[in-house]
Legacy VTK file of the C-alpha trace (Angstrom):
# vtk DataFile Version 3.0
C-alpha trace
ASCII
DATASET POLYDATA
POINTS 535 float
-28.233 0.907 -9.797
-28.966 -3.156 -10.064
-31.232 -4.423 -7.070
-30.145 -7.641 -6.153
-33.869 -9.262 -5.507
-32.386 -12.152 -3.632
-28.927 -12.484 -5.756
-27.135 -11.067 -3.061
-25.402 -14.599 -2.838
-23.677 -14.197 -5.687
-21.609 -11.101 -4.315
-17.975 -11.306 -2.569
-18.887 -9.616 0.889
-15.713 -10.524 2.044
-13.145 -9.427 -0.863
-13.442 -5.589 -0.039
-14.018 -6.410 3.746
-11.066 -4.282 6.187
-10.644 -7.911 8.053
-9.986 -9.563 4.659
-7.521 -6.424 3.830
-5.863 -6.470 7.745
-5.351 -10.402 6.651
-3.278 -9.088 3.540
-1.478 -6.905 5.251
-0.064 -9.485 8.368
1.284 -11.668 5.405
2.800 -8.967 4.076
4.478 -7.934 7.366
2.718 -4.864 7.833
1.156 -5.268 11.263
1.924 -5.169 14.425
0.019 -7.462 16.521
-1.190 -6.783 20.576
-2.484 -10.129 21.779
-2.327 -8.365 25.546
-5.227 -6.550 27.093
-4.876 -2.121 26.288
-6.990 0.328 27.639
-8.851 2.882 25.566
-5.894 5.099 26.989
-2.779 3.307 25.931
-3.674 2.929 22.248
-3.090 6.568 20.888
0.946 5.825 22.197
1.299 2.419 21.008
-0.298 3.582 17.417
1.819 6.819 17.449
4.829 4.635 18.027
5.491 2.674 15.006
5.761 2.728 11.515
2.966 -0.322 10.905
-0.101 -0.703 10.944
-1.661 -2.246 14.357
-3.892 -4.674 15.394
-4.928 -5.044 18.976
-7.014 -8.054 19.919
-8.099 -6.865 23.324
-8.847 -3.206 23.339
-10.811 -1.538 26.319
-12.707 -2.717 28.660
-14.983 -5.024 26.434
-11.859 -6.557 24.769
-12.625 -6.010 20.810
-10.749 -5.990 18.431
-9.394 -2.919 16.772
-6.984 -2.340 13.799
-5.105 0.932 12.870
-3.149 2.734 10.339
-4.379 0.137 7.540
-3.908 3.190 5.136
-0.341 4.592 6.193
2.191 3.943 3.613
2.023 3.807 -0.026
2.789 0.029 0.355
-0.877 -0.530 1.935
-2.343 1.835 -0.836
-0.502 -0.482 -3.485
-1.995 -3.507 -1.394
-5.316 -1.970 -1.743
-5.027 -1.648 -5.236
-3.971 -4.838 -5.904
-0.858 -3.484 -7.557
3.165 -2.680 -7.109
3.944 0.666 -5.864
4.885 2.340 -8.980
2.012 1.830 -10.813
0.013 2.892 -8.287
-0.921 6.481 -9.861
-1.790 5.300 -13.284
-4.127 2.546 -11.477
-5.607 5.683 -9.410
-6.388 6.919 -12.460
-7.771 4.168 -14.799
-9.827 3.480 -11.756
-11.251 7.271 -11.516
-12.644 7.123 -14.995
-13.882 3.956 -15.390
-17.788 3.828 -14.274
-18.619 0.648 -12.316
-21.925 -0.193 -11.014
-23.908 -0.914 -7.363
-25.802 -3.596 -6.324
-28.346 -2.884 -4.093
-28.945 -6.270 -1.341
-31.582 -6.477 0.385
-30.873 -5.602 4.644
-31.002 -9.143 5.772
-28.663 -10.332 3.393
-26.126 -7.247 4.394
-23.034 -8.216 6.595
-23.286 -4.779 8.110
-26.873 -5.409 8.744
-26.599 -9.006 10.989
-26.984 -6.901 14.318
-29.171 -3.976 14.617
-29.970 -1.534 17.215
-32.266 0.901 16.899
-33.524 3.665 18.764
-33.618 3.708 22.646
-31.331 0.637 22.225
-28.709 2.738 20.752
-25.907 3.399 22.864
-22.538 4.872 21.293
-20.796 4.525 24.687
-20.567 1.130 24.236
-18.507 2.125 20.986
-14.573 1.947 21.411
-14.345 6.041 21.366
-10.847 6.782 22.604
-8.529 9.604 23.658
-6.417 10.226 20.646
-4.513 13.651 20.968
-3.080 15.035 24.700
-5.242 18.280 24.290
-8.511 16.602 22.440
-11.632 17.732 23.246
-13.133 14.569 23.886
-12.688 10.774 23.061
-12.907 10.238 19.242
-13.652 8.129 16.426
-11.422 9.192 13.868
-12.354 6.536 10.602
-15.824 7.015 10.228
-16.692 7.794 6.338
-20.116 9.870 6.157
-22.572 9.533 3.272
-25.458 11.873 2.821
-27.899 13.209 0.345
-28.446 16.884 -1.213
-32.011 17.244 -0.828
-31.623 20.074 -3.030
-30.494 18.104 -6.140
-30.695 13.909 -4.818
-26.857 13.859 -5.650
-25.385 11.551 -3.617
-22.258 12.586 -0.542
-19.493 10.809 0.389
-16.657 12.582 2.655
-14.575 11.269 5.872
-15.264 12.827 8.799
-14.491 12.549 12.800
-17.106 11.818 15.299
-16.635 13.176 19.642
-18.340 11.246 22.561
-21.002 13.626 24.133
-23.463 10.585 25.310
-25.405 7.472 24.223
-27.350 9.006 21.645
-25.185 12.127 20.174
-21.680 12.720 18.990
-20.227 16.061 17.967
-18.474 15.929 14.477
-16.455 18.964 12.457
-17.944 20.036 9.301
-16.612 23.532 9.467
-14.003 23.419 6.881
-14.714 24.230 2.997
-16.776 20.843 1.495
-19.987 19.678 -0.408
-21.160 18.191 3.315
-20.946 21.636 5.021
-22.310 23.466 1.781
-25.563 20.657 1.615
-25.762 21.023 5.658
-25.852 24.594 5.912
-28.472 25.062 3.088
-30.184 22.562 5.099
-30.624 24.690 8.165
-31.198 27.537 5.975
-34.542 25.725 5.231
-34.778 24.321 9.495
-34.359 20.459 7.932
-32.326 18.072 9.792
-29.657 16.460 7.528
-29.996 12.504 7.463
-26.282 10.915 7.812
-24.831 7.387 7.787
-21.377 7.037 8.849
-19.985 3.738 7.794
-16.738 2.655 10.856
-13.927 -0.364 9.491
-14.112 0.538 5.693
-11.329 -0.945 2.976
-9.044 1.663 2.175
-10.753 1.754 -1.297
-13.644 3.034 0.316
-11.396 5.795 2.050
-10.048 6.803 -1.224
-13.318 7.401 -2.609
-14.365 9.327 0.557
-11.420 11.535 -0.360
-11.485 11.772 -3.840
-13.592 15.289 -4.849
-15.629 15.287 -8.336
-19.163 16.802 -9.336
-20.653 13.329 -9.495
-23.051 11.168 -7.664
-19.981 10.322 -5.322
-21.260 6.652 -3.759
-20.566 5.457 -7.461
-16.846 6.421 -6.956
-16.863 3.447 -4.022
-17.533 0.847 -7.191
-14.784 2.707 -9.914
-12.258 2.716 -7.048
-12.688 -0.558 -6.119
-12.727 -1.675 -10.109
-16.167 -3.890 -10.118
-19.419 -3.415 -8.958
-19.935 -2.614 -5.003
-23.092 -4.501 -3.023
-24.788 -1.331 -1.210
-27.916 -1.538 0.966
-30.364 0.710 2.696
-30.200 2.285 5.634
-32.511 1.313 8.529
-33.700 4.858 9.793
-33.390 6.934 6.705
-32.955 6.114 2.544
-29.294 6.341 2.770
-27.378 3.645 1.142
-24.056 2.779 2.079
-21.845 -0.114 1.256
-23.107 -3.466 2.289
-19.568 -4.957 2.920
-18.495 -2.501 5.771
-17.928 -3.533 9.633
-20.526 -0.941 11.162
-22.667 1.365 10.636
-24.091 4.844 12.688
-27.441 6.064 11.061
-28.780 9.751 12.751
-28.551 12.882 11.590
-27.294 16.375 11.801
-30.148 18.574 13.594
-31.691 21.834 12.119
-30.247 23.802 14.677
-26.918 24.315 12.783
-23.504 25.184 14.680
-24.901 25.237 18.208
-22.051 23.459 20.421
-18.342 23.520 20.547
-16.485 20.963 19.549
-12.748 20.310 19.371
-10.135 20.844 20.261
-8.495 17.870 17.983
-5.043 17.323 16.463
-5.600 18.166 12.704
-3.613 17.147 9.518
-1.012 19.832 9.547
0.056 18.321 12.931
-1.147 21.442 14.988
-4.571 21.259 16.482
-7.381 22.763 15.781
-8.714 25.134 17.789
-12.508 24.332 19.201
-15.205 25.662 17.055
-19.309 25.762 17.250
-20.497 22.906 14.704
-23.600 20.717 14.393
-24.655 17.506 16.734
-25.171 14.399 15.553
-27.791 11.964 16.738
-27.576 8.269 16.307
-31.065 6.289 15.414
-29.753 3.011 15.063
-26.355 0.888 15.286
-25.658 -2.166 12.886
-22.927 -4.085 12.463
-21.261 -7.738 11.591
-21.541 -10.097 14.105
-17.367 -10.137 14.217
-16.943 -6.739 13.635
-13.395 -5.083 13.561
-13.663 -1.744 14.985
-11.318 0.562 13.065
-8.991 3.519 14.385
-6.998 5.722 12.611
-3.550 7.768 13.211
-3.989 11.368 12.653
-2.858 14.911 12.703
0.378 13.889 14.844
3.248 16.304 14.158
6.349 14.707 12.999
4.573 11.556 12.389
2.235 12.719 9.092
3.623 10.539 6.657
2.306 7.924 8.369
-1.175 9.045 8.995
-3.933 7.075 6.994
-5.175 10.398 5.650
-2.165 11.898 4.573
-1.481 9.300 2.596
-5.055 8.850 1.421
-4.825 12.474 0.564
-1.419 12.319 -0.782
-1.944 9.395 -3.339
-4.790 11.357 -5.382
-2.928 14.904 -4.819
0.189 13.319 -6.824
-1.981 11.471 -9.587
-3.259 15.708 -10.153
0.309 16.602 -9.973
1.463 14.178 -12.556
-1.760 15.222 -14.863
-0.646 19.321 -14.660
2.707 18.356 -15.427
1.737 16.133 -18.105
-0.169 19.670 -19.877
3.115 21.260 -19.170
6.230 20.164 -19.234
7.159 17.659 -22.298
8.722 14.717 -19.760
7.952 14.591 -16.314
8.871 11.667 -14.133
8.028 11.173 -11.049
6.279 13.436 -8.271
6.088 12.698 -4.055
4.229 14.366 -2.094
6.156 15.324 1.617
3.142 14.406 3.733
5.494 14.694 6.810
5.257 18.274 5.871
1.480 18.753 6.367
1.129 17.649 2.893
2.378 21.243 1.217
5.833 19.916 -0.390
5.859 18.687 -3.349
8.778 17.543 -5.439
9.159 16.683 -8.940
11.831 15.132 -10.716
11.392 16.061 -14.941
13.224 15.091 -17.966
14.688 18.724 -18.529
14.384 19.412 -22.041
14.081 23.631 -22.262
15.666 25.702 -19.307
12.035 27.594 -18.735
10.168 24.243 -17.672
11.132 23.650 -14.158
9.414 27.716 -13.889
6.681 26.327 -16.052
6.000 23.135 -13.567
6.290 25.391 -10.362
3.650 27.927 -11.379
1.094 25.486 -12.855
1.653 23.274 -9.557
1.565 25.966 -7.359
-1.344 27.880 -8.939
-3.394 24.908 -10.030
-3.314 22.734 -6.271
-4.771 24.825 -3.285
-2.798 22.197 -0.797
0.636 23.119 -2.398
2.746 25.421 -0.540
6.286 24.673 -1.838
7.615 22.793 -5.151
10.850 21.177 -5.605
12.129 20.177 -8.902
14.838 18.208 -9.951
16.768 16.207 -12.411
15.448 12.703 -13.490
19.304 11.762 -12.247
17.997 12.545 -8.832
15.758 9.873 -6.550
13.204 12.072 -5.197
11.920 10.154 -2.449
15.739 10.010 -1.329
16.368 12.835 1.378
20.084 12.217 0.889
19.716 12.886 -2.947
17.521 15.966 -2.321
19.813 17.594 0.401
22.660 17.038 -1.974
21.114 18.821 -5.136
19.409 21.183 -3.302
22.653 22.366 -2.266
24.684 22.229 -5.322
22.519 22.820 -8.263
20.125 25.785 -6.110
20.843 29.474 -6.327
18.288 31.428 -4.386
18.889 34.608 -6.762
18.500 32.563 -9.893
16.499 29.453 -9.094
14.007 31.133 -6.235
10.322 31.324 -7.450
7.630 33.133 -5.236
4.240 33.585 -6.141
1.906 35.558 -3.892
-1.819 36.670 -3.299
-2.543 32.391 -4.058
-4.811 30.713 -1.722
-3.501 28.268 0.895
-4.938 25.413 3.058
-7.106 26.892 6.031
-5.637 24.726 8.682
-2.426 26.217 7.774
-1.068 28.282 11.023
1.226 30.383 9.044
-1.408 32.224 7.094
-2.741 33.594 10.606
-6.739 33.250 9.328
-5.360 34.638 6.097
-7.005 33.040 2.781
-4.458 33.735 0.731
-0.647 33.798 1.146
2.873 33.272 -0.380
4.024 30.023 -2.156
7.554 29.001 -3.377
8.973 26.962 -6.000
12.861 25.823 -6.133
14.653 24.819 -9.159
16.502 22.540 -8.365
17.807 21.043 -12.104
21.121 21.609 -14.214
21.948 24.310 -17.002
20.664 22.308 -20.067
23.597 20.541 -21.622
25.670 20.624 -18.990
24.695 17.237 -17.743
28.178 15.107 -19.464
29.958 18.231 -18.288
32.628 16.553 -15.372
31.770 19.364 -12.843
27.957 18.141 -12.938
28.846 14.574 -12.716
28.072 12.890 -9.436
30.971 10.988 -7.730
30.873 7.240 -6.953
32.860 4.539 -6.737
33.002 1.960 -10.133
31.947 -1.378 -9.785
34.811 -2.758 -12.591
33.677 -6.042 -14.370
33.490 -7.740 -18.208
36.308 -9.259 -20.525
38.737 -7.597 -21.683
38.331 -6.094 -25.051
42.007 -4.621 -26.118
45.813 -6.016 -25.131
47.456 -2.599 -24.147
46.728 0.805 -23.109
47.529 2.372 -26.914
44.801 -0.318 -28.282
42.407 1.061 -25.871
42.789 4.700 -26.652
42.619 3.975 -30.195
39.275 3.396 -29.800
38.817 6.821 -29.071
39.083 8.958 -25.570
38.522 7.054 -22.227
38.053 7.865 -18.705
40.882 6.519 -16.558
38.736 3.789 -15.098
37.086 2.825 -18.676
40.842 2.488 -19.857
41.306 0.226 -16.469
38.341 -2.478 -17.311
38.543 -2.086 -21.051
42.125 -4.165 -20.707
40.424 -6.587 -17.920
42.804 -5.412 -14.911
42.199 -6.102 -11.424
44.974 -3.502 -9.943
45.561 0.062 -11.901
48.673 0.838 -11.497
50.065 -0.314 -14.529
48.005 1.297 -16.294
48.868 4.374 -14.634
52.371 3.761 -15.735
51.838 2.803 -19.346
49.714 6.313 -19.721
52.967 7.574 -18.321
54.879 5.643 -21.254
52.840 7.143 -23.748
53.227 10.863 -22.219
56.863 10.118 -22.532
56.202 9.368 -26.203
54.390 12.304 -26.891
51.430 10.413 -27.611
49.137 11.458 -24.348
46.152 14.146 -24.581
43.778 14.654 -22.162
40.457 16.821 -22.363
38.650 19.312 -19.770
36.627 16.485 -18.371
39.654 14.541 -17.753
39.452 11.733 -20.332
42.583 10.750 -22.124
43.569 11.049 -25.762
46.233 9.543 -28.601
47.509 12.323 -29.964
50.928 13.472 -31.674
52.252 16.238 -29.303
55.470 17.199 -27.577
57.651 13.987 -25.762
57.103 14.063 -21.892
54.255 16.526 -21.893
50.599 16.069 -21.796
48.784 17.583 -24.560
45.594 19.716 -23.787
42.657 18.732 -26.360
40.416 21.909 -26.206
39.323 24.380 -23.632
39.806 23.412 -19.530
37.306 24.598 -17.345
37.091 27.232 -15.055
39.037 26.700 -12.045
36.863 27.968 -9.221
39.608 28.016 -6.930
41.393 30.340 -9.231
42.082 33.738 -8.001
41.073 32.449 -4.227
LINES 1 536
535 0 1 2 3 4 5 6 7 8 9 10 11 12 13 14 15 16 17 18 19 20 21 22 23 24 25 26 27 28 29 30 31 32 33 34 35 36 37 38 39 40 41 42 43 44 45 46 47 48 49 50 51 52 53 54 55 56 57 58 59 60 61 62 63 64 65 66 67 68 69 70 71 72 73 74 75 76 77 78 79 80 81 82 83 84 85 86 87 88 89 90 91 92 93 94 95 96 97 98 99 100 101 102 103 104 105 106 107 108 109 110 111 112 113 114 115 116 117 118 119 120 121 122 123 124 125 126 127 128 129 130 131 132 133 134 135 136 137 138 139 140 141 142 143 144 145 146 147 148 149 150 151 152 153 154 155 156 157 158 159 160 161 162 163 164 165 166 167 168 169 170 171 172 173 174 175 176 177 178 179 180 181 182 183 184 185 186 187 188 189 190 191 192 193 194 195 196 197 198 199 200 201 202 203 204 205 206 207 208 209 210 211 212 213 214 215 216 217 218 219 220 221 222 223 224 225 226 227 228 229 230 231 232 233 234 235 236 237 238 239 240 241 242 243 244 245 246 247 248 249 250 251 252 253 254 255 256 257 258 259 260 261 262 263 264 265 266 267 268 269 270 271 272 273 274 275 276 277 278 279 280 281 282 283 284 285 286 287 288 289 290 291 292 293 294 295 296 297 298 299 300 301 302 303 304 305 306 307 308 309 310 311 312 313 314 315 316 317 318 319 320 321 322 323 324 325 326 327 328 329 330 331 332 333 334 335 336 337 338 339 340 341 342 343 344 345 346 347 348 349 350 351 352 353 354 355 356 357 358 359 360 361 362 363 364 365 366 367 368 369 370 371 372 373 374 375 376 377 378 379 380 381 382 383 384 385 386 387 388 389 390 391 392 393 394 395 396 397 398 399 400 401 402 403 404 405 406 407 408 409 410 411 412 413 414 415 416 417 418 419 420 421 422 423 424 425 426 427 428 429 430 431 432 433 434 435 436 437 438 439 440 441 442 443 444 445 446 447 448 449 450 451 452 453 454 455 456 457 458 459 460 461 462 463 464 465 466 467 468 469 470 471 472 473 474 475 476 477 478 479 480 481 482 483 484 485 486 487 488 489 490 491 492 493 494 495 496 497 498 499 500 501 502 503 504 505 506 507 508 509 510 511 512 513 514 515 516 517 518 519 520 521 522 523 524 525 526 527 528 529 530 531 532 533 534
C-alpha cells in the first residue's frame, strides 16, 4: 500500500471513472440515450428492451442521471480492457497475475468523498432505488460492489451484491448463497459483532470484474491488477474500510449482529427465475458520499430470455471462459476457442478443439464438467465450426451427433444452487455432447460442408487435359484453373476425354487422366457407401 501524503494530484481520477467509460461507449455506439423525463417505474422496460447499454438523463422524480447495462456484451468488456474482442481472455489473464499496487489519498482529495452525509443526515430514499423485476420484493439497487474485512484474519473482501429499500437508514441485501462475505458474516454473528460494509454504486466495469473474480488473496488488490496500474483508494468515513477513490458513490453501514432476522426477496436471479424470499441480514447506512456529478448506476439482471445481456452474466461469463480455456489447455493438445451460453443461465458451454486423438472431445467434457461447478452442459466441436454461430451449431449438432455414441453423462457432480432443476438438490446430472468428426475423415467428401465457390485468379493451363495433368481436380478447380467464366465447356471437354478413354474419377468426386476403356469413366479406388443403398 503507497499513501499518497498529498500526491493525490498526480493520480487519473477520471481514467477508471464509469462517466469517462459511458463516454467510450456513446462513441462507440453502444448507448442508447433518454433525454425525456422516466419514472423510477418505466426504466426496468426500457432497459429490458434493448440490446445497448442506456443512459437516461432524467430519471425519477429528482431527474439524475442514470446509466445501465455498461457491462452487457463482450464488446463493453473488450472496451474496458482497452483491447479487441479476441484477445480479451489472454488480457483477463495477464491482468489476473500481474500484482499492481494502491494508493491510498487522503478523503478530501477523493472524488467519491466531495459530498458527505453522515449519520441522521443519511437518507437512502433519496437514492434512485427502483422496481426492477414484476414480482420483486421491493425497489432495488442492483450494482452496488461490497467491500469488507475478515476480522478473523484482516484479509480484505470484495464481492457484488444487491441492496432492497426498507427506509432511510436500512436496506435489506442477500448474502445467503455460498461466498467468503456470508462465511466472514456468519462467523461474525457467531461472535454477536456487527460486520462493517462499504458498498461502492457507478463502478468501471474493471472494478466489477474484480468483484467477481474469486482467489484466496487480499481481494481489493485485484481492483489495481484488473485495471493494469495502480488504483487511488481512500478511507472510509464511518469505519477503516477502503474502497476505490475513483467511484461515483459510496454507502458505509454495516451488517448487524443479529444475523438472518428479516425476509428479503423475492428478486429475479441470474438463471432468469426468481428467487424465492429468504431471512438474511439488514444493513444500516452511517454515511452517504459521493461526486458532486455523480452518475447513479443500474444494472440489467436475472431477466429470462434476456441473460446474455445482463452485466453479470457477462461479467461472470468472461472469467468462467478464461478457466475453461486454462482446463482445456491441461487437457486437450489444441483447443480453440470456448463461449459461454449466458442466455442459458450461464451452464452451456461450447468448445471448438483442434481434434487430434478421437478420446479428447471425452477428455474436455469431463475435465469441464467436473472441474467448473457453473457448468451444466458441454458442447464440442470442430475448429471448422464458428461456435458463437447458432446456425453452425444447429447444423453440426445435427449431423456429426449420435446420442448412443457421442452422449456423455456424468452424475452425483455438484450444480449451481439457484438452479430450479436440481429441486434443493446439491448435486445432480451433467452432460457433455461430442459434437466433432471421426479423425481423418475431415477431406472425406461426405464431411465436407457445401457452399457456393467464389471463382477468381489467372489462368494457369490452356485446356482441360493440361489441367488434369497436374494431377486430380475438383470440377470447379478444373473450371478456374483454365480462367473460365461459364462451365459448360468444360463440362463438355471432360466429356471428350471420357470418349477417349482418358477420364477417371475418385470416391470424392475429383477427376483423373487415366488410360481406361473409350466412352466410360474409369473408377480410381473404392466409392463410398451409398446410404441410400438398400432404402
Amino acid at each position: 500500500m503507497t499513501r499518497g501524503n498529498g500526491g493525490a494530484s498526480k493520480v487519473d481520477f477520471d481514467k477508471f471513472r464509469l462517466r469517462r467509460f459511458v463516454e467510450r461507449l456513446i462513441d462507440l455506439g453502444e448507448v442508447e440515450i433518454h433525454d425525456e423525463p422516466v419514472p423510477l417505474t418505466g426504466l426496468g422496460t426500457i432497459i429490458e428492451a434493448t440490446d445497448k447499454a442506456v443512459l437516461f438523463r432524467k430519471a425519477g422524480p429528482e431527474r439524475i442521471e442514470m446509466v445501465a447495462g455498461t457491462a452487457g456484451s463482450s464488446r463493453r468488456l473488450a472496451a474496458a480492457f482497452g483491447v479487441g474482442e479476441d484477445k480479451l481472455h489472454d488480457e483477463y489473464v495477464k491482468r489476473l497475475d500481474k500484482l499492481q499496487p494502491l494508493i491510498e489519498v487522503p478523503s478530501d482529495e477523493a472524488p467519491v468523498h466531495a459530498i458527505k452525509i453522515i449519520g441522521q443526515d443519511v437518507d437512502l430514499t433519496r437514492l434512485p432505488f427502483h422496481p426492477q423485476h414484476a414480482l420483486d420484493g421491493s425497489c432495488y439497487m442492483s450494482s452496488a460492489i461490497d467491500y469488507a474485512i475478515d476480522p478473523a484474519t484482516g484479509r480484505r473482501n470484495v464481492g457484488c451484491r444487491r441492496l432492497s429499500l426498507r427506509n432511510r437508514y436500512e436496506a435489506g441485501t442477500n448474502v445467503t448463497a455460498p461466498s467468503d462475505l456470508k462465511r466472514i458474516y456468519t462467523a461474525c454473528v457467531a461472535r454477536g459483532e456487527r460486520l462493517p460494509v462499504t458498498f461502492t454504486v457507478g463502478s468501471h466495469p474493471l472494478d466489477f470484474i474484480a468483484a467477481t473474480t474469486r482467489r484466496p488473496v487480499d481481494e481489493l488488490a485485484l481492483v489495481a491488477n484488473f485495471r493494469g496500474e495502480p488504483a487511488p483508494v481512500v478511507k472510509s468515513l464511518t469505519n477503516d474500510i477502503l474502497v476505490p477513490a475513483d467511484a461515483e458513490i459510496t454507502l458505509e453501514g454495516y451488517l448487524d449482529e443479529r444475523g438472518y432476522v428479516e425476509p428479503e426477496g423475492p428478486y429475479g436471479e441470474y438463471m432468469g427465475y426468481y428467487g424465492a424470499i429468504h431471512m438474511d441480514p439488514v444493513f444500516h447506512c452511517t454515511a452517504i458520499t459521493m461526486r458532486r456529478d455523480a452518475l447513479h448506476h443500474t444494472l440489467l439482471h436475472g431477466s429470462a430470455f434476456e441473460l446474455d445481456r445482463a452485466d453479470a452474466s457477462c461479467l461472470i461469463g468472461l472469467g468462467a471462459e478464461a478457466q475453461a480455456l486454462q482446463i482445456l489447455r491441461a487437457t486437450v493438445a489444441g483447443p480453440v476457442a470456448v463461449h459461454l451460453r449466458t442466455i442459458a443461465g450461464a451452464g452451456t458451454l461450447r468448445v471448438a478443439i483442434h481434434k487430434r486423438a478421437d478420446d479428447e472431445p471425452r477428455a474436455a467434457i469431463e475435465a469441464l464438467l467436473r472441474g467448473m461447478v457453473r457448468l451444466k452442459s458441454v458442447y464440442v466441436f470442430d475448429d471448422d465450426i464458428d461456435i458463437r454461430n447458432d446456425a453452425h451449431v444447429e447444423w453440426c449438432l445435427g449431423t456429426r451427433f449420435q446420442a448412443d455414441q457421442d452422449l456423455v453423462v456424468l452424475q452425483g457432480l455438484q450444480g449451481q444452487t439457484m438452479d430450479p432443476s436440481l429441486d434443493g438438490r446439491r448435486t445432480g446430472a451433467k452432460t457433455g455432447f461430442d459434437c466433432t468428426r471421426p479423425l481423418g475423415r475431415a477431406d472425406d467428401i461426405t464431411y465436407m460442408r457445401c457452399a457456393a465457390r467464389t471463382f477468381g485468379g489467372p489462368a494457369r493451363f490452356q485446356t482441360v487435359e493440361q489441367a488434369l495433368g497436374s494431377g486430380p481436380m475438383f470440377f470447379a478447380d478444373v473450371v478456374e484453373s483454365l480462367g473460365s467464366d461459364d462451365g459448360r465447356e468444360v463440362a463438355c471437354a471432360l466429356d471428350a476425354l471420357r470418349q477417349a478413354g482418358r477420364l477417371g474419377r475418385d470416391a470424392d468426386g475429383r477427376y483423373h487422366l487415366v488410360t481406361g476403356k473409350p466412352g466410360v469413366t474409369a473408377i480410381v479406388g473404392e466409392l463410398h457407401h451409398d446410404p441410400n443403398e438398400g432404402a
